[in-house]
C-alpha positions, 0 to 999 in steps of 0.5 A: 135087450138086444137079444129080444129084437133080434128074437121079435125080429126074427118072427114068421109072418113075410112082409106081405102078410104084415102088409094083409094083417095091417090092411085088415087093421086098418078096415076094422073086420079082423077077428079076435082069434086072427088078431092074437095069432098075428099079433104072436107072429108080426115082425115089428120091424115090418110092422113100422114099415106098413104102418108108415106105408099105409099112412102115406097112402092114406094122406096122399089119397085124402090130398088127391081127394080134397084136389078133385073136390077143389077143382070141380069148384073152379 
């Protein structure tokens, strides 16, 4: 088993464009022929660190947005 991720691991695509294939993602226009040829050649390892990257910039803007609102309030 340890053969295997260290084989997934070992993947072609940079931490930059798993960064670009996950903003894709995350928006909704990706293709299917690009998604697939990702998917063939995402490291998971960076994978999980831009999926929890991209979670803490979403939380931290939906909190300085509900901030800005609360505040225009005041």
């Amino acid at each position: 088993m340890s053969e295997d991720l260290k084989q997934l691991a070992q993947r072609k695509l940079n931490f930059f464009q798993t960064l670009k294939a996950v903003a894709w993602a995350m928006f909704g226009v990706r293709k299917g022929a690009g998604y697939q040829e990702d998917i063939a050649k995402l490291n998971p390892v960076h994978l999980v660190i831009a999926g929890l990257l991209f979670g803490v910039l979403f939380v931290t803007s939906l909190l300085t947005i509900v901030g800005w609102v609360l505040a225009s309030f005041k």
